[in-house]
ROVOVEX-302897 format. One record per residue (C-alpha): residue number from 1; x negated, y, z. Coordinates in nm, 4 decimals. Layout:
N
[NUM,[X,Y,Z]],
...
This chain:
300
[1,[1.9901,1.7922,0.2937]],
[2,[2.0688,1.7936,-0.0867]],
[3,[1.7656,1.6684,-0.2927]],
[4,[1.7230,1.7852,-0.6688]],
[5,[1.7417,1.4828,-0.8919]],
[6,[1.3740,1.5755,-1.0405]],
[7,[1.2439,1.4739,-0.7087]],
[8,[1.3935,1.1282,-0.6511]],
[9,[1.2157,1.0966,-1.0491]],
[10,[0.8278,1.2106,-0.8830]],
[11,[0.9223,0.9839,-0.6167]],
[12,[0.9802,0.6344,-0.8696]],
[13,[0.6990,0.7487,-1.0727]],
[14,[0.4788,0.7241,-0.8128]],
[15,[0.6274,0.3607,-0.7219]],
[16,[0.5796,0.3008,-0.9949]],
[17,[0.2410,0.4249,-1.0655]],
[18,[0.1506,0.2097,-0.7101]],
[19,[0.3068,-0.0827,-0.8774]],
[20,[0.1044,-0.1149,-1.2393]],
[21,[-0.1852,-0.1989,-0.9794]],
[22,[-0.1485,-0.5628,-0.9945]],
[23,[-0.0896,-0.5536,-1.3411]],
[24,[-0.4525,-0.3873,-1.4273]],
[25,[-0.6237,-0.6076,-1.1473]],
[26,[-0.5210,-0.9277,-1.3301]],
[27,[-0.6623,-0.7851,-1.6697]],
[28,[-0.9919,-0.7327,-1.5103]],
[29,[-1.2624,-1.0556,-1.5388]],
[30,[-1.5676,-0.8681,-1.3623]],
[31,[-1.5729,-0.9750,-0.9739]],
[32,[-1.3158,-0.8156,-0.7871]],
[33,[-1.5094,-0.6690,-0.5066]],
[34,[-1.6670,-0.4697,-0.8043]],
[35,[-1.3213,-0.3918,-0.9696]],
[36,[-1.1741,-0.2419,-0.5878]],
[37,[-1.5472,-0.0742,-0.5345]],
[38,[-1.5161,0.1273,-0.8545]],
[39,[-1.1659,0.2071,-0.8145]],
[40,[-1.1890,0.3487,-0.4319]],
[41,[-1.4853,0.5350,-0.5943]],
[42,[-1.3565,0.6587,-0.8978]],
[43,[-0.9951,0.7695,-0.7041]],
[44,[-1.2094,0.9336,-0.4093]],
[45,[-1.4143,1.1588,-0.7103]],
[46,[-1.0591,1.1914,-0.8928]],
[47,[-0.8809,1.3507,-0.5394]],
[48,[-1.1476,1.5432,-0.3571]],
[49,[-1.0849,1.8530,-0.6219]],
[50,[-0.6966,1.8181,-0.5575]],
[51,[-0.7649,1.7946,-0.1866]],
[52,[-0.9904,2.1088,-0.2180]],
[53,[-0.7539,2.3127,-0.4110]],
[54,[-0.4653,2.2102,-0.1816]],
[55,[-0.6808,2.3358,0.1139]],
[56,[-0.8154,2.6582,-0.0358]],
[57,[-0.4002,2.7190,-0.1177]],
[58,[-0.3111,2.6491,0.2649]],
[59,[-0.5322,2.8735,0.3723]],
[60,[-0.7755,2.9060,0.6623]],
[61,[-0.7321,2.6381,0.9404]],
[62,[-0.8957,2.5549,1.3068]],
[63,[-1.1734,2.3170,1.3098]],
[64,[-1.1279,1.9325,1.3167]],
[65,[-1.2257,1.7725,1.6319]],
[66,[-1.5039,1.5022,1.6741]],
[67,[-1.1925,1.2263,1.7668]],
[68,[-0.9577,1.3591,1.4642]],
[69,[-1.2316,1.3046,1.2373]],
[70,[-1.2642,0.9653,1.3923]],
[71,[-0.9520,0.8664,1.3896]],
[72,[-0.8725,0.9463,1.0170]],
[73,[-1.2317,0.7852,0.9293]],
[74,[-1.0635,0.4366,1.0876]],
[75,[-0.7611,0.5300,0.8382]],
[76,[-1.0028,0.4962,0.5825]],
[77,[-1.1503,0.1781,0.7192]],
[78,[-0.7962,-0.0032,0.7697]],
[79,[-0.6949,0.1318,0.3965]],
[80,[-1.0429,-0.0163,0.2044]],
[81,[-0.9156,-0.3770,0.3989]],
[82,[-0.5934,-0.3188,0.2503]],
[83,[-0.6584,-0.2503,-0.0993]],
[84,[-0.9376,-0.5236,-0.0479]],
[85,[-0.7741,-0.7972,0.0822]],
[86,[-0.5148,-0.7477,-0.1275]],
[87,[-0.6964,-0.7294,-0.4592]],
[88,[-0.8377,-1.0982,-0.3851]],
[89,[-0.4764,-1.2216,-0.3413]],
[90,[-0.4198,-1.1426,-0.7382]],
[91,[-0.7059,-1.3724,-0.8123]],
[92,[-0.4937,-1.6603,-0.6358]],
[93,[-0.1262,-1.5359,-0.6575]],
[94,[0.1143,-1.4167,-0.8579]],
[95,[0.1505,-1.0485,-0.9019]],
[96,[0.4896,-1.0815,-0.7937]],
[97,[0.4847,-1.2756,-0.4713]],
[98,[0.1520,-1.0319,-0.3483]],
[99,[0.3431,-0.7424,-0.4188]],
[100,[0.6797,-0.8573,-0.2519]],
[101,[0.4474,-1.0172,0.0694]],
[102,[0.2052,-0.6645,0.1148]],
[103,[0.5273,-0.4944,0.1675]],
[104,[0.5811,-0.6602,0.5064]],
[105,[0.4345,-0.4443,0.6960]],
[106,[0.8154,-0.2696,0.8429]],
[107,[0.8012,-0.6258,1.0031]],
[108,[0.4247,-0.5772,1.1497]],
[109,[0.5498,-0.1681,1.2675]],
[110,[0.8217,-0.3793,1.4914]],
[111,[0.6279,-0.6635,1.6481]],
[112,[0.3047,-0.4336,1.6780]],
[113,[0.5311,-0.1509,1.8529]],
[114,[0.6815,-0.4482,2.0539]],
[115,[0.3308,-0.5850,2.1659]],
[116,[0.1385,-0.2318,2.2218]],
[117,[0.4140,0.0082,2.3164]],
[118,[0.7122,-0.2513,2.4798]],
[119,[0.9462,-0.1156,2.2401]],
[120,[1.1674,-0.3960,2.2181]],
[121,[1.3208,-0.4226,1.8665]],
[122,[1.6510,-0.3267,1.8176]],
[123,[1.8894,-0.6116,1.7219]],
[124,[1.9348,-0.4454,1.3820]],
[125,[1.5479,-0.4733,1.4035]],
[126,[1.5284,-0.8537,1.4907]],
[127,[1.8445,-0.9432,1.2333]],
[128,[1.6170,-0.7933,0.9843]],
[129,[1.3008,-0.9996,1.0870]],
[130,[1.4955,-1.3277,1.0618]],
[131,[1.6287,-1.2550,0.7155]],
[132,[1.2833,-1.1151,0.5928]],
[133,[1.1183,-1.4689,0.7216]],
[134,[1.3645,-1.6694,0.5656]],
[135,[1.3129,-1.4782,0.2249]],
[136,[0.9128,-1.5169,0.2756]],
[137,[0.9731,-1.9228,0.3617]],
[138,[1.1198,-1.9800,0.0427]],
[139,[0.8701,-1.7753,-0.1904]],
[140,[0.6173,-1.9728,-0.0010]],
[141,[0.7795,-2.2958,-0.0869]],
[142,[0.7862,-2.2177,-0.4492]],
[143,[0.4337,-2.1177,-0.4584]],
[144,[0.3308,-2.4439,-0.2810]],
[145,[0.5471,-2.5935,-0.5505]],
[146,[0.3281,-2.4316,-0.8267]],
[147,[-0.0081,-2.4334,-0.6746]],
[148,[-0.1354,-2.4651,-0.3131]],
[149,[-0.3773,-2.1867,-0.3656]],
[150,[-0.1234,-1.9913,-0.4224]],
[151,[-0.0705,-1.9974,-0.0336]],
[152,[-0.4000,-1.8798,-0.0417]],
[153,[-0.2982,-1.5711,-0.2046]],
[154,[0.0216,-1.4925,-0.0527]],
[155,[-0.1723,-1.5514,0.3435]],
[156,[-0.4131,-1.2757,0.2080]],
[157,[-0.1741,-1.0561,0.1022]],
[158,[-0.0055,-1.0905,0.4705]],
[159,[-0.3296,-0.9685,0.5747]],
[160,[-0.3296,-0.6973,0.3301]],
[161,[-0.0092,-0.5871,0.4940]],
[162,[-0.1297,-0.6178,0.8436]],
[163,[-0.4287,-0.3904,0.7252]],
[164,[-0.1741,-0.1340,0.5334]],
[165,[0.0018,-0.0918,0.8986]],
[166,[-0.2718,-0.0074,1.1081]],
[167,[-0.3600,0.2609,0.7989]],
[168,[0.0141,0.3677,0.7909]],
[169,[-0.0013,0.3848,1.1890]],
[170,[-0.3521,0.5743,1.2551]],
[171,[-0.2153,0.8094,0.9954]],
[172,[0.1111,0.8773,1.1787]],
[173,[-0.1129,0.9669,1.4780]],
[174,[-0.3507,1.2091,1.3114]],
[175,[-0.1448,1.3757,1.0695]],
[176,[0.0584,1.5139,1.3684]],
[177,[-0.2735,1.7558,1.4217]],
[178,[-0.4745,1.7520,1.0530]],
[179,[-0.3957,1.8811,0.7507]],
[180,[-0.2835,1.6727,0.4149]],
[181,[-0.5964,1.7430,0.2572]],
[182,[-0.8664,1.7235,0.5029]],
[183,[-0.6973,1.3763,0.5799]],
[184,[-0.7210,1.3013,0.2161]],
[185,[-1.0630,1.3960,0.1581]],
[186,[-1.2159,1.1702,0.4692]],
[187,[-0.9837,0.9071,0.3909]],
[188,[-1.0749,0.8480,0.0639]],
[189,[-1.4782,0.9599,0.1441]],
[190,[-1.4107,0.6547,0.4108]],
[191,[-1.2274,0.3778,0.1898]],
[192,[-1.5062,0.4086,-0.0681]],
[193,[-1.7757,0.4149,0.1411]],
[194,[-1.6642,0.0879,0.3077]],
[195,[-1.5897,-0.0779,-0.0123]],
[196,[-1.9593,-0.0668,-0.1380]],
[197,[-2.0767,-0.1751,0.1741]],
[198,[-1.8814,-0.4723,0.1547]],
[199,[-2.0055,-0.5117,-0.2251]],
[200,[-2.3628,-0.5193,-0.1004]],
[201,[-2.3343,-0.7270,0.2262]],
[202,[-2.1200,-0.9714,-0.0197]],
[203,[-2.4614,-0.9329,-0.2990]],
[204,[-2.2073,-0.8868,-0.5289]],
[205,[-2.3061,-0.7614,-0.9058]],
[206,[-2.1465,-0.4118,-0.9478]],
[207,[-2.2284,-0.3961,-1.3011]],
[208,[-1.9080,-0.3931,-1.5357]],
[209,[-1.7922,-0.4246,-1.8727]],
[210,[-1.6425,-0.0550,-2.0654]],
[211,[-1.2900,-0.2688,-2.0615]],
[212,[-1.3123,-0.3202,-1.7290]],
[213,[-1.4061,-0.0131,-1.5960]],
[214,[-1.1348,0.1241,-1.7850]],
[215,[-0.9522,-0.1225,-1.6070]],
[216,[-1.0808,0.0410,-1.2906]],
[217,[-1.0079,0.3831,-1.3727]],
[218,[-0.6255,0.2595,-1.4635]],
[219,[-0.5896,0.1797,-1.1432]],
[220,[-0.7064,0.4598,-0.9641]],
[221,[-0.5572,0.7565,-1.1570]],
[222,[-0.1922,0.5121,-1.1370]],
[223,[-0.2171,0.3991,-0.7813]],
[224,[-0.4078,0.6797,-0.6352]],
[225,[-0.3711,0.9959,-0.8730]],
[226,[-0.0464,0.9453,-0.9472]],
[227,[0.1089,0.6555,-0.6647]],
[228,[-0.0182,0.7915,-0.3203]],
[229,[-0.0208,1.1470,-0.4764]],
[230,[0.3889,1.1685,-0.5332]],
[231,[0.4690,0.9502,-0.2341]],
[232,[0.2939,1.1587,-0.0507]],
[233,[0.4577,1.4735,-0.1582]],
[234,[0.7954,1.3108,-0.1664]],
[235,[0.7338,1.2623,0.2595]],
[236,[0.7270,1.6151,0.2218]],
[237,[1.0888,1.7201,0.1572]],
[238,[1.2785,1.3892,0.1612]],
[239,[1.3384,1.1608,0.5272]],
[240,[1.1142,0.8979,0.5660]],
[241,[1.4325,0.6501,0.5851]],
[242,[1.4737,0.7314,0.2286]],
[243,[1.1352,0.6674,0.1256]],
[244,[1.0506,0.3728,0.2918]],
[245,[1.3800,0.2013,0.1577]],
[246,[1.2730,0.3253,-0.1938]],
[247,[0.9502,0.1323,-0.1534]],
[248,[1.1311,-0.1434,-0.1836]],
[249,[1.2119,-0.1205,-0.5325]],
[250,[0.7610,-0.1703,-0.5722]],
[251,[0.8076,-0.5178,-0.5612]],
[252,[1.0624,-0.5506,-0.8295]],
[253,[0.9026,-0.3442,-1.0561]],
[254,[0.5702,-0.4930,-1.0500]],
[255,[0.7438,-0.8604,-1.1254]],
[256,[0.8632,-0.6843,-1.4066]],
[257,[0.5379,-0.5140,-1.5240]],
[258,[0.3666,-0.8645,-1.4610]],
[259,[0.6519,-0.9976,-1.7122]],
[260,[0.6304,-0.7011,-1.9615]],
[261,[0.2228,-0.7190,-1.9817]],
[262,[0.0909,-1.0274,-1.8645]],
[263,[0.3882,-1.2762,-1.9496]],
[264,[0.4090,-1.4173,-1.6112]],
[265,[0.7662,-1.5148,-1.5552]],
[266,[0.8720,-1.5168,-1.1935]],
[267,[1.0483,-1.8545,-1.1445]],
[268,[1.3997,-1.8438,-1.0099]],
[269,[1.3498,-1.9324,-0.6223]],
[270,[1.1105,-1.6882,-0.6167]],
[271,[1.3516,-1.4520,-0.7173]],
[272,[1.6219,-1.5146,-0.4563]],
[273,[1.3378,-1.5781,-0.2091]],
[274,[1.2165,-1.2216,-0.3107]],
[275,[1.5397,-1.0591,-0.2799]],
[276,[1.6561,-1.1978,0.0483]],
[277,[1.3186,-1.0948,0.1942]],
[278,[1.3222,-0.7408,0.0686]],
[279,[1.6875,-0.7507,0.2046]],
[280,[1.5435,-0.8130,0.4916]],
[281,[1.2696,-0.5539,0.5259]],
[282,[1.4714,-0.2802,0.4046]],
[283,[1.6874,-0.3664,0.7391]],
[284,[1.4080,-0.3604,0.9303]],
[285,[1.2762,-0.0888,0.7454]],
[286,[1.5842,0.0925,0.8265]],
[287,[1.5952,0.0407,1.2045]],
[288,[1.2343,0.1433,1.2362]],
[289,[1.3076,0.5019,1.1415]],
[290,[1.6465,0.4970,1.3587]],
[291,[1.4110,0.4051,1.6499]],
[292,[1.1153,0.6280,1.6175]],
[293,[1.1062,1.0078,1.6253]],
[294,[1.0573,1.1789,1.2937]],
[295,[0.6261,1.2430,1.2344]],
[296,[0.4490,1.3294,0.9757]],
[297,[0.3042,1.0943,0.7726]],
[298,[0.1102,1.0497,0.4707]],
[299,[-0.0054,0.7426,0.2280]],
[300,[-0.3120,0.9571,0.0578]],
């Protein structure tokens, strides 16, 4: 299948747009619960008209069942713990080291496939795994060498990318039966939702500066208006072997935006750590799409 160049362009723009996340996040000083709260809130108001258009364009469709609606619901559940758990890891971490450890979560598809569905990794697979963990070990060591909260951080953003997984994997599952945009809208109804409920069982102060509410709104129309938006399109008309690999260049360029805007340097055994890990997950990466059967999927 020949791709037009203009489409491997949406596709890094929206990597890119996913990766100036980290970048806003760290500029913010209100409490981050707040920060994630707005921005789920402000990118669910910014989407529902896109979703809405998008469905009115595809037309009339069957009704949604009571365990579809479910199902994408716990999508939106799993995606709020992702975006929050990984939002606290900034306030502990470098933007570089969450960025590079939330995109684990090839590694979490294998074992989790291994544990639930006996699907034995491939040796490709496993070869990957090792390489990823050895890449992870050292990025740890140099961030226990800088600060042992940092640990903190990057064990947060693990969890992050344990969360990201189950969202990537319910949406696998549903998206074989729903619709892009009705997935979108209760996704993103969901995620919000769930992320002011956490603000007031937390009795956290909502209440914002205008800078950091812009902040806020940065983050949703680049990570959600413009990130998901193109990735998700891209899923559309290029394999998901190709996209998946492509991800990893989100860790690389958020280093760099971290560099560019917030003159955080990422010491040099970080860097090889970081490159021998993403090495490693774009093996496994790799041999996860060899293994599984082609499905539609969608990051909203």
């Amino acid at each position: 299948m020949k791709i037009a160049p203009a489409r491997y362009g949406l596709l890094l723009t929206g990597i890119a747009g996913l990766s100036l996340a980290g970048v806003f996040y760290k500029l913010t000083s209100a409490p981050i619960l707040a920060v994630v709260a707005w921005r789920m809130l402000i990118g669910a108001l910014v989407m529902a008209p896109v979703a809405f258009l998008m469905r009115r364009a595809r037309g009339s469709a069957s009704p949604l069942s009571n365990a579809d609606i479910a199902w994408s619901a716990a999508g939106g559940a799993f995606f709020c713990a992702d975006l929050v758990l990984w939002a606290v890891s900034l306030r502990y971490t470098s933007v570089a080291s969450a960025a590079l450890f939330v995109s684990t979560d090839p590694i979490y598809v294998a074992a989790l496939a291994a544990l639930l569905f006996r699907e034995r990794p491939s040796p490709l697979a496993l070869a990957g795994i090792l390489v990823a963990v050895a890449g992870i070990a050292v990025v740890g060591a140099a961030d226990l060498h800088l600060s042992g909260r940092a640990l903190e951080g990057d064990a947060l953003a693990l969890a992050a990318a344990l969360a990201e997984t189950a969202y990537l994997l319910v949406g696998r599952h549903v998206r074989q039966r729903v619709d892009a945009p009705r997935y979108v809208l209760i996704v993103y109804a969901t995620c919000a939702a769930c992320g002011w409920l956490v603000v007031l069982l937390a009795g956290v102060n909502a209440h914002m500066s205008t800078h950091d509410m812009v902040m806020a709104t940065a983050v949703a129309l680049s990570a959600t208006a413009i990130g998901h938006t193109l990735v998700s399109l891209s899923l559309g008309y290029m394999p998901a072997a190709l996209v998946s690999v492509t991800f990893l260049a989100q860790p690389i360029l958020a280093a760099l935006f971290a560099l560019a805007f917030l003159h955080q340097p990422v010491p040099p055994l970080t860097i090889a750590g970081g490159l021998t890990a993403l090495a490693g997950i774009g093996i496994v990466a790799f041999a996860n799409e060899r293994s599984t059967p082609a499905a539609s999927t969608s990051a909203p």
